[in-house]
N, C-alpha and C positions, 0 to 999 in steps of 0.2 A: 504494500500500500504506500500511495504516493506519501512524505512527511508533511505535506501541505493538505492535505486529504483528511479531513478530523473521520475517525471509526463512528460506522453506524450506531445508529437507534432501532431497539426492535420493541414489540409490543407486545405482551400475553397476556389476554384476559378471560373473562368470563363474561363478557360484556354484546358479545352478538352482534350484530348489526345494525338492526331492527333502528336503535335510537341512536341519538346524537353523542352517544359518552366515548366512542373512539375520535370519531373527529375533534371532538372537544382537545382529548389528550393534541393530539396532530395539534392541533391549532395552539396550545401554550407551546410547543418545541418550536414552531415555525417561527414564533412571535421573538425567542430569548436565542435559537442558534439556526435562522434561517439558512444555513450551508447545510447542516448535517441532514443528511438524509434518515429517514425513517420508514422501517419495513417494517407490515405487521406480521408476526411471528404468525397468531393463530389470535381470535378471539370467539372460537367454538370452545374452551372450554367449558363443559357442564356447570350449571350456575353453583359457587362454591362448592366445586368440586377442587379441594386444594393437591390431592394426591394426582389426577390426570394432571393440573397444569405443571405440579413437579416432573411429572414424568416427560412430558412433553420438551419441556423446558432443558433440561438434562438433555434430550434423544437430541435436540434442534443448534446446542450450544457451540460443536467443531465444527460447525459448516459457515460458523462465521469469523472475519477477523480478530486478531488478537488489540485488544483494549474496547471491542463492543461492548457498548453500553446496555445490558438488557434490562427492560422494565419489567415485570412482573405482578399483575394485580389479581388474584383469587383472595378476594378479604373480607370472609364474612365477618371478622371482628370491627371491621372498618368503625372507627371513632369509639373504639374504644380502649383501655390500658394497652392493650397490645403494639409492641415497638413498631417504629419504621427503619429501616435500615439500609445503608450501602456499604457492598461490599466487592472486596476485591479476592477471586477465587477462580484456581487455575491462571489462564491466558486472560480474563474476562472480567467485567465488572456487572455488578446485579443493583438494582434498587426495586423494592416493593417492601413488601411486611413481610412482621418476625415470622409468621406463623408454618412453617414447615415448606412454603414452597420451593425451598432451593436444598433440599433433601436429596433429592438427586444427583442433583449437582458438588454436594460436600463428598459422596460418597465416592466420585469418581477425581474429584481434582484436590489439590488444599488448598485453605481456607490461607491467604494472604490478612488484608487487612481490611475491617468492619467500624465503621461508623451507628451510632444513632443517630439518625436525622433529629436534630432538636434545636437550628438555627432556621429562624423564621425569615430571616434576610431573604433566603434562597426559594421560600414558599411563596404560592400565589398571596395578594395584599388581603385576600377574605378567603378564610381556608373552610369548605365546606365540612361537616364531622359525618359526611355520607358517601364525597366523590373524594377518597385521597389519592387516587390514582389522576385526575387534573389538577389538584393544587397544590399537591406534594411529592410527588412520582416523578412526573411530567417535568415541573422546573427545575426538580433538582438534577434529574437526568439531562436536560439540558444544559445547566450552567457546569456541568461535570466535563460536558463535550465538550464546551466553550473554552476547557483550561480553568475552571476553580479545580482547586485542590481537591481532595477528598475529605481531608482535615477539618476543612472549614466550616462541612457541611454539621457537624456534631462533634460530639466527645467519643474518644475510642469505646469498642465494645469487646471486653475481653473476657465477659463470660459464651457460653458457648451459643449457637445460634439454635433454634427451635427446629426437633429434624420428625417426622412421623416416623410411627411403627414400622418398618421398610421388609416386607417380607425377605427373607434368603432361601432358596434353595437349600434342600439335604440331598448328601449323597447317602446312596442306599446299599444293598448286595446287589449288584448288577444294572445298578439305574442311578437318576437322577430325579428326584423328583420337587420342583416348582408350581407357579400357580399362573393365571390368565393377570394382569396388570390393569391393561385395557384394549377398547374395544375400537378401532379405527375407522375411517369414515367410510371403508371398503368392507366394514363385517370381518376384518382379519383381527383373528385373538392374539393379543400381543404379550408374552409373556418374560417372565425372571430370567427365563435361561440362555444366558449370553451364548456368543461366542468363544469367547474365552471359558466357561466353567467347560462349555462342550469338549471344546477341545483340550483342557486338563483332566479331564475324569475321564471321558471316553475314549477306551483305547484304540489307536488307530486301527490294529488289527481284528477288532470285534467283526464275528463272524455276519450278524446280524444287528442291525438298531432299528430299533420301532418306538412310534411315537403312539403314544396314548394320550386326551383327554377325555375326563371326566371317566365314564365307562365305555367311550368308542375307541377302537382303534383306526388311529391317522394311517400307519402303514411307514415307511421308511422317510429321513428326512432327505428332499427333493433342491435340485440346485433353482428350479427356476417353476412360476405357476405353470406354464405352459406343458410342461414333463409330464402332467395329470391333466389333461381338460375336461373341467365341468366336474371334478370331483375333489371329495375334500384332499389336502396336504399339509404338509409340514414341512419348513423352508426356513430359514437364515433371512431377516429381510437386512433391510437397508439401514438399518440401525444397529445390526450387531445382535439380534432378540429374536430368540425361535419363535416363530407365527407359524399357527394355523388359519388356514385360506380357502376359499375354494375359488378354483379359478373360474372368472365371471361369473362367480353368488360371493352370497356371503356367510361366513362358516358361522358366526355369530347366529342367524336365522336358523342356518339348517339344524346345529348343533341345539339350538334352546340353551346354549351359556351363555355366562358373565364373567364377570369379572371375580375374581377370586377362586371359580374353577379349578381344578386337579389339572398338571398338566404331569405325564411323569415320559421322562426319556429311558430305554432301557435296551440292554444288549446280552446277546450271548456271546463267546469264547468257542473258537471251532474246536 
């Protein structure tokens, strides 16, 4: 990235389209760092659903440059004791609330350095106790692009940041077994079981690997949808997270699961 090039702004909410509260956010960045571009990440998350926007948020974080600025708003607490924060974590900087959504994100990168937003300089002049995603998210993620410090924005936060319950996989005799995470806009069950666990516990030489959710059997896991057409699989997607799929449906329908689902990987030894 060019040095004169200030890193993006992205956007994750739970906020839809339907109303004005994205634009609004757009509209305080353009007004305090009219250069810096702003991509919105996703604002289909489930209304306070704080565990999908972590998830999302985490899956979406390396596909952007190093010092992005990502906003983050799943705040059912919103106006209340609940912190505001920015933070610097991995390659990346994060601003939104304490409340578990950057759980994903702690778990794969370290945690650099953490602010409490508690300097009003940097907040809109009338801070709503219902929208802090435009009058405290918004400006402060912008005057961050603009080159304010991070210091400036609060006092350091050096207790630990708020993470949710994060399921892990167990390894078993012969298998692996994880759960469904969530559910994508394609009906693909997206689940615990990386790439990396698959490829530490499962032995290259396993005679056999079969994919199990819930009580169906997926069948072996598939490099690509098209390997199966029109029937369920199990595949590696684009994030690194063994998915169940079916190619053109949706396994979510066909299956009748959700999210928390049985998912178990398992092999035998020729």
């Amino acid at each position: 990235m060019s040095a004169n090039l200030a890193p993006p702004i992205t956007l994750l909410t739970d906020f839809g389209m339907q109303d004005t509260y994205v634009a609004e956010m757009h509209g305080v960045i353009a007004g305090l760092a009219p250069n810096v571009r702003v991509i919105d990440l996703t604002h289909a998350i489930l209304p306070q659903n704080i565990r999908q926007g972590a998830l999302a948020l985490a899956d979406a974080v390396e596909a952007f440059p190093d010092g992005t600025i990502h906003v983050a708003v799943v705040d059912p607490g919103v106006g209340s004791r609940r912190r505001a924060v920015a933070a610097e974590i991995g390659r990346w900087r994060f601003v939104g609330p304490d409340n578990g959504l950057l759980t994903g994100v702690l778990r794969r990168w370290p945690r650099q350095r953490v602010v409490s937003l508690t300097n009003p300089q940097f907040f809109r002049a009338a801070v709503s106790r219902t929208f802090h995603g435009r009058d405290i998210f918004a400006p402060v993620a912008a005057h961050w692009a603009a080159g304010v410090a991070l210091d400036a924005f609060g006092n350091p936060l050096e207790t630990p940041l708020i993470q949710l319950d994060w399921p892990s996989p167990t390894r078993g005799d012969h298998c692996l077994t994880g759960q469904v995470l969530a559910i994508d806009h394609f009906g693909n069950l997206l689940t615990d079981l990386t790439v990396d666990l698959l490829s530490t516990h499962v032995p290259s030489g396993a005679a056999s690997v079969t994919v199990l959710v819930g009580e169906q059997c997926v069948g072996p896991i598939v490099g690509a949808y098209s390997e199966r057409p029109g029937q369920l699989l199990a595949l590696v997607g684009s994030h690194g997270r063994l998915e169940i799929a079916v190619e053109s449906g949706s396994a979510a329908k066909q299956l009748q699961l959700g999210v928390g689902a049985t998912v178990v990987v398992q092999w035998s030894h020729s």
